[in-house]
N, C-alpha and C positions, 0 to 999 in steps of 0.2 A: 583297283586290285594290285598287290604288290608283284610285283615281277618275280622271277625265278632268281636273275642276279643280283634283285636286291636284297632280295631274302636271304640268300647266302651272303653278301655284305653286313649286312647286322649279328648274322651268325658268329660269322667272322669277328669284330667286334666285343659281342660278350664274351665269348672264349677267351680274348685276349683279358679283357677286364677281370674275369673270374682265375687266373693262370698264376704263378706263383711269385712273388717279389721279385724281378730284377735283379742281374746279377752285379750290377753296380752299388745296388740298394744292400747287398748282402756283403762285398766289400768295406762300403760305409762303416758298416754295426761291426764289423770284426776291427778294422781300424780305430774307431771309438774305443772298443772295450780294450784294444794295447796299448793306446794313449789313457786308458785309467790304471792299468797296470804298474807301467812307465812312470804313472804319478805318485801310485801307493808305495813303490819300491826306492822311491827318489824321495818322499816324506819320510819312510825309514832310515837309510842311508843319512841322511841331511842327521839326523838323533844320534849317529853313532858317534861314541867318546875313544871306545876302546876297544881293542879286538885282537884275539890270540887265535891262528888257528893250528900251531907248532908244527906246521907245513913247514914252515922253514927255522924249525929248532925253536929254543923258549922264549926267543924275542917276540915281544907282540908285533902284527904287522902293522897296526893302527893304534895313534894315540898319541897325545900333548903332552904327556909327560913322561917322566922315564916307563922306556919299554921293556929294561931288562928283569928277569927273573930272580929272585933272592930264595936264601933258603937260612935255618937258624930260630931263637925264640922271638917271634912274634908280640910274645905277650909283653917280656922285657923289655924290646926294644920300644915299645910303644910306650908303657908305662913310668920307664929311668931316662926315654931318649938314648941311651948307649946303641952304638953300633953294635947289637948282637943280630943284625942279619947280614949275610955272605952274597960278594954278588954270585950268582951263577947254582949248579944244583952242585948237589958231592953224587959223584959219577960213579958211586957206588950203590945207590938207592934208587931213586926219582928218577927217569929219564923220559926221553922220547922215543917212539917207538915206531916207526915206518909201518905204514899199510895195515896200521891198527886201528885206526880212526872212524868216528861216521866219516867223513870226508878226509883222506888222509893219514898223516899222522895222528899219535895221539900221546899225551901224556899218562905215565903210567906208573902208580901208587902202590907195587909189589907186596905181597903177604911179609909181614916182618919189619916191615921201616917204621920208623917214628919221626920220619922228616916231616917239617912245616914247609911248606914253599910258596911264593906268595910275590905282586906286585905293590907299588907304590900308587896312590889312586890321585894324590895331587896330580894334576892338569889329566889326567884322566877319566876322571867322574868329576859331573859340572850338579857337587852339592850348594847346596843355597840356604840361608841363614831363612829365607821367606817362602813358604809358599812351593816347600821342596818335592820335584816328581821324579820320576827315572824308572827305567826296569833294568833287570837283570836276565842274559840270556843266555843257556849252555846245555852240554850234551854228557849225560852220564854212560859206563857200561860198567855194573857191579853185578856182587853176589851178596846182599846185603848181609848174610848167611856167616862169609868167612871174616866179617870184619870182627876184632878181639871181644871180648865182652864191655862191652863200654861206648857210652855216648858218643857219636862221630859226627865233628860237622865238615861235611864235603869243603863247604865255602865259608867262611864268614868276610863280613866287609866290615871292619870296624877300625876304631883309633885308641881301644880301651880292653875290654873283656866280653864274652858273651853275652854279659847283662847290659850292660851298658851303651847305648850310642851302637849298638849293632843291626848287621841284615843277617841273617845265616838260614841255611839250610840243616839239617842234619838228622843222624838214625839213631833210631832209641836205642838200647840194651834191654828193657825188662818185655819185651815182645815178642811172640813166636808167631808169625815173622815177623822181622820189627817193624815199627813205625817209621814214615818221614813226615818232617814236621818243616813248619817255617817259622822262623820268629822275627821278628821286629819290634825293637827296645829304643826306647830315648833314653834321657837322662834318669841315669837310675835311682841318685838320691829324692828325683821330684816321685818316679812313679812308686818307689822301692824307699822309701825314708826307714824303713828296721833295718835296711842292709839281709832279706832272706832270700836274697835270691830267688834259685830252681825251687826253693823249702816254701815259698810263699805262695798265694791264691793271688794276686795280682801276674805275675811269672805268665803264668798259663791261660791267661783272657790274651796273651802278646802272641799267640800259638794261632799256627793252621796245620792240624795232620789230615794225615792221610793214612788210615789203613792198607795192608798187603800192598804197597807200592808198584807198579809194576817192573820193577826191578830184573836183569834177568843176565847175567855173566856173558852171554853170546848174543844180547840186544840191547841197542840204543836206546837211551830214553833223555825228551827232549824236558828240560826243567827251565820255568820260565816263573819270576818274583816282580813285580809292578809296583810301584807307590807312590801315590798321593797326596797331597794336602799338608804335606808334614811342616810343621809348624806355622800354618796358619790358623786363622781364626774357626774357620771350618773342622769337623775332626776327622782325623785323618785313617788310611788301614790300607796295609800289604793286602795282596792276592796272590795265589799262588796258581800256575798253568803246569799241567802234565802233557805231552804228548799234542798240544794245543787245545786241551780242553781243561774247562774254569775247575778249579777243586773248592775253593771258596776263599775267601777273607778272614785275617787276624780280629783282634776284638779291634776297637778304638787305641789310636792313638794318641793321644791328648797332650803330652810332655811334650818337652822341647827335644831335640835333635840337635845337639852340639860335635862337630870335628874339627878337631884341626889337623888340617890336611897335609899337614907336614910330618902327621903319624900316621895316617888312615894307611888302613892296606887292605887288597884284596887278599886273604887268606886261603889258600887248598891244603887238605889234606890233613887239617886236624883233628885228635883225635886216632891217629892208626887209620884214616880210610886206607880199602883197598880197592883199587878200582881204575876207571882211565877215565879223564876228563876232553872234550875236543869243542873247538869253538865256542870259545868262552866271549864273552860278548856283554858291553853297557850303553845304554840310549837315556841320553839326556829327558826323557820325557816319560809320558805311560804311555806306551804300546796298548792301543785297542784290542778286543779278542780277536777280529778279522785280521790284523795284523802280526799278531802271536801265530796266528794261523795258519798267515801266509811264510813268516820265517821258518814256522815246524817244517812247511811243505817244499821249501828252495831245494830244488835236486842239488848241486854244490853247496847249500851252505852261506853265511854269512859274505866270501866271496862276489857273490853273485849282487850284493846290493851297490 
């Protein structure tokens, strides 16, 4: 017969076995999951080329190659080589703006300007003749509404023209409310041999829109461009991220991708945008969706990697 205190010793016993994980055991898993953190934010970082947060005015705070800010024709200076871009902005238009920012400052695109303003992306962006990947990462606040009647592209990354060897963003005109679109163009004589540009049906396969954008003059919104494969053997295609979520992929990219980097620029504000730009941002590589995800989500911002 079992005893009274044995009885209550086995009692004793299951309760223990059946009682809740250890508070060591629950240590453990929270420690694990900050050292997976620790690792995803330290693989992002490790990607990054270049980074503005005009926290401290229009220098970027990161990057290999020049950091300062230009303003002037874009198109020209790229096209003839002449010095037609300025360092620095004209302090009458473009400026910085204190405690305008998702984080911070922000750069700020006023009703009326027709400035271009833009960096240099030699040792900035690490493009590649092989096999080329990278994203694009930044923070808009518009009203797509007061922008002039006319095509706007926020960003373009090019060494040529919109058609050409370009990344861009930008907002339609014939739309109530308008469209935002991505585009992504290689060489345009291979994809474009008529020379029709925007006029042709190949144009618009290099396209990702987006209807009613969510756009909104008193709210951030997070714009995030990826890519691929570009000139490898594989075919290649941009994507484009709203707010950390997928909106979809351009057609095929099939042509070559030619820069020379000794024209390439990051372009803002062509086009008449109006609007502010803040923590403008490039990674060497494609950013996963969990990782677009987790930048949308950084309470600070780029900062914080």
């Amino acid at each position: 017969m079992i005893s009274k205190i044995n009885l209550l010793s086995l009692l004793v016993i299951i309760l223990y076995a059946c009682s809740p994980a250890s508070k060591p055991s629950n240590e453990k898993s929270e420690l694990l999951q900050m050292d997976s953190i620790s690792i995803e934010r330290q693989s992002i970082s490790d990607a990054l080329t270049f980074w503005v947060s005009f926290d401290q005015g229009t220098e970027a705070d990161f990057g290999n190659g020049d950091r300062n800010i230009y303003n002037g024709d874009f198109n020209k200076y790229t096209k003839d080589s002449l010095p037609d871009v300025n360092l620095g902005l004209d302090s009458t238009s473009i400026s910085v703006v204190e405690n305008a920012g998702k984080y911070g400052a922000a750069l700020e695109f006023p009703l009326g300007t027709s400035q271009v303003a833009g960096y240099k992306l030699k040792g900035n962006m690490a493009f590649a003749e092989s096999n080329w990947n990278g994203t694009l990462s930044f923070w808009m606040r518009l009203n797509s509404e007061e922008i002039p009647n006319r095509y706007c592209d926020p960003i373009q990354l090019t060494d040529k023209d919109y058609a050409s060897d370009a990344i861009w963003v930008d907002i339609t005109k014939n739309d109530v409310p308008p469209d935002f679109r991505l585009g992504f163009f290689g060489d345009q004589p291979t994809w474009d041999p008529n020379n029709l540009k925007g006029k042709g049906e190949e144009f618009f396969f290099r396209l990702q829109k987006v209807s009613e954008p969510p756009f909104r003059k008193d709210t951030w919104t997070h714009v995030v461009v990826t890519w691929e494969k570009i000139n490898a053997e594989e075919i290649g295609r941009a994507k484009l991220y709203i707010n950390g979520l997928y909106m979809g992929p351009t057609g095929p990219i099939k042509e070559p991708f030619n820069w020379n980097m000794n024209k390439a620029t990051m372009r803002l504000g062509t086009g008449k945008y109006v609007g502010f730009f803040d923590d403008i941002a490039v990674f060497d590589r494609t950013l996963a969706p969990e990782e677009i995800q987790y930048v949308y989500e950084l309470p600070l911002g780029i900062t914080e990697l």
